[in-house]
Structures are given as structure tokens and as C-alpha cells.
N, C-alpha and C positions, 0 to 999 in steps of 0.2 A: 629761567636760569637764575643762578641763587649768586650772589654778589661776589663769592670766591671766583665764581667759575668765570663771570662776566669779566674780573678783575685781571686773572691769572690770564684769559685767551686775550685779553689787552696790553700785553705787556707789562702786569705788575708780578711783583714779586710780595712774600706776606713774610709777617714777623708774629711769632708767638707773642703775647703779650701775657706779664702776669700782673694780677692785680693784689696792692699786698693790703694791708692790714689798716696803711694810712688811705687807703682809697687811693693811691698812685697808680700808674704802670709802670713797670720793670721791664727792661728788654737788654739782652745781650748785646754787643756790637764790638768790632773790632778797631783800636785806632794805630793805625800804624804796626799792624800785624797781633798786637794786643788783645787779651779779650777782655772785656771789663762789661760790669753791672752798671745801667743806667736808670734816673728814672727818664719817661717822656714827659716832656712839660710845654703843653702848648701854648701858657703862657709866658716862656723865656724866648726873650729874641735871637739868643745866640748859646749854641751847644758848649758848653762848661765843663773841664776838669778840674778834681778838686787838686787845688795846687800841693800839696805833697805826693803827686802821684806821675810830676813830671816827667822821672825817669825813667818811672817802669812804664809810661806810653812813648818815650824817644821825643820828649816834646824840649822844642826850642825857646824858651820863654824871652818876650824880647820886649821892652817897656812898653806900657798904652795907657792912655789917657781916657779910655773904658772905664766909666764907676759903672758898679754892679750893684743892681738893688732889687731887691726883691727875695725869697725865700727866708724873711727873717732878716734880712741884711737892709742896708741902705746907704747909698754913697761909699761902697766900699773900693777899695785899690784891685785893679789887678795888673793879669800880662797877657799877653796873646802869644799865639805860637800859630807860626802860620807853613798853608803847602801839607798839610798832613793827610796821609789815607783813611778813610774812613770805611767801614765795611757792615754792612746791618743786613742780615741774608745774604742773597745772590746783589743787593745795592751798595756800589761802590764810590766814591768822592774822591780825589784825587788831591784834592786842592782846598780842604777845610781849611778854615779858620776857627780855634779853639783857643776861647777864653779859659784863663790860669785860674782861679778863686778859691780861698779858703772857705769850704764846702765844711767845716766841724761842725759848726752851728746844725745844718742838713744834718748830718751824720749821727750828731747826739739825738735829736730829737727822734729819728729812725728808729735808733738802739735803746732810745726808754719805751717801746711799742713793744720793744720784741722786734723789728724788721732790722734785716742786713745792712749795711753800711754800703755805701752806693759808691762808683769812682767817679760819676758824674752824671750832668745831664742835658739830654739830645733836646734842642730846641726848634725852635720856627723856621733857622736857619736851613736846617737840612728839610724838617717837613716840605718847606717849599723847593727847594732844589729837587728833591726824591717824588712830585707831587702829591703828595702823603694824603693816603684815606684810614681814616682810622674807624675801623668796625668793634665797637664801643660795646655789643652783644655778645660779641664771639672773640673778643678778644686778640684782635689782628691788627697790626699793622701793615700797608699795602703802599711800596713806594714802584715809581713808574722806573723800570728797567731802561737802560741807554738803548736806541734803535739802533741795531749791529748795521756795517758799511760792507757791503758787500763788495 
């Protein structure tokens, strides 16, 4: 049995992934009914919007004492916005927490590649909540479906 199939008759669900140019993956996901471009980053601990994009995801920005570091950055400010839906395939979150950040620095470095400009990026937080298998060959993301209650 090939790892889709073992994955899929388990309860997961799969996400296209695209790989771009900076060697990232890209994936779609929806936040708060939203669609927006991410990368995956399994080195950030917490899923990140870039913060000029609070409105067109319905995000509540509410003060936090979160430095964010890393991508380029270091010790930098942000916000949180908390309670928000998250949607990546058929996998759903009800109750994310999304760190606010000024994502330019990300954005520029994208756009001197040639690659699209990202609205943020899905971190550790969800990988483990979703219990994320990432099929790194073929290109898939695989998060574990909620057990329906009969």
C-alpha cells in the first residue's frame, strides 16, 4: 500500500504542496473564510500573518509580548489575534492563535527570486495540532482529520 492510500484510509486528509524557486513550500489555506498563499515552515513555532493583511483575514490584533525571530528578523514586536478558523483541505482549527508580523523583509527577498509574495506562514503550531506528515517526494501535506461522533 503506498503511503497516500495508507494515510487517506487513516483518517488523513492531503494538501498539494508547491515547491517554489527558494526551495520552500507553498500551500493554500483558508483563515477565517479567507484564502491566502503560505509558505510551510517547520522551523517556526507559531503560524504568522504578515501584519498588513489583518483585515482582509478578520484578524483581531491584541497586544503580545511575542518577539519574533527568525526569517531574517530578530527580537522583533508583534500581535496576536486569537479564536480564529483555519482551513488547509478538508482540516479545520477552530481556535488558532495567529501571530501579526511584519512579513516585508519575507516578501522582498521572494520578489527579488521571481517568487509571489506570501500572506504568511503555517508553522509547528498547526503541524502538530493537524498531526502533520509531510511527503517531501510527492509533494503532500497529510493532516489527521477530527474523529466524527456519532
Amino acid at each position: 500500500m503506498v503511503l497516500k492510500e495508507f494515510l487517506v484510509n487513516n483518517g488523513y486528509t492531503k494538501i498539494k504542496l508547491k515547491l517554489t524557486k527558494t526551495n520552500h513550500f507553498e500551500m493554500k489555506a483558508k483563515i477565517n473564510g479567507v484564502r491566502g498563499r503560505f509558505i510551510l515552515d517547520t522551523g517556526a513555532s507559531n503560524t504568522l500573518v504578515d501584519a498588513s493583511n489583518f483585515t482582509m483575514f478578520h484578524l483581531e490584533p491584541e497586544p503580545s509580548d511575542v518577539k519574533v525571530t527568525g526569517a531574517g528578523a530578530s527580537n522583533m514586536d508583534s500581535k496576536v489575534s486569537k479564536k480564529n478558523q483555519i482551513k488547509i483541505g478538508q482540516w479545520t482549527n477552530k481556535s488558532t492563535v495567529i501571530v501579526l508580523f511584519n512579513l516585508t523583509h519575507v516578501n522582498e527577498g521572494l520578489k527579488s527570486l521571481n517568487v509571489e509574495p506570501v500572506n504568511g506562514i503555517i508553522g509547528t503550531d498547526i503541524l502538530k495540532k493537524g498531526k502533520a506528515i509531510i511527503d517531501y517526494e510527492k509533494k503532500y501535506l497529510y493532516l489527521k482529520l477530527p474523529i466524527a461522533i456519532k
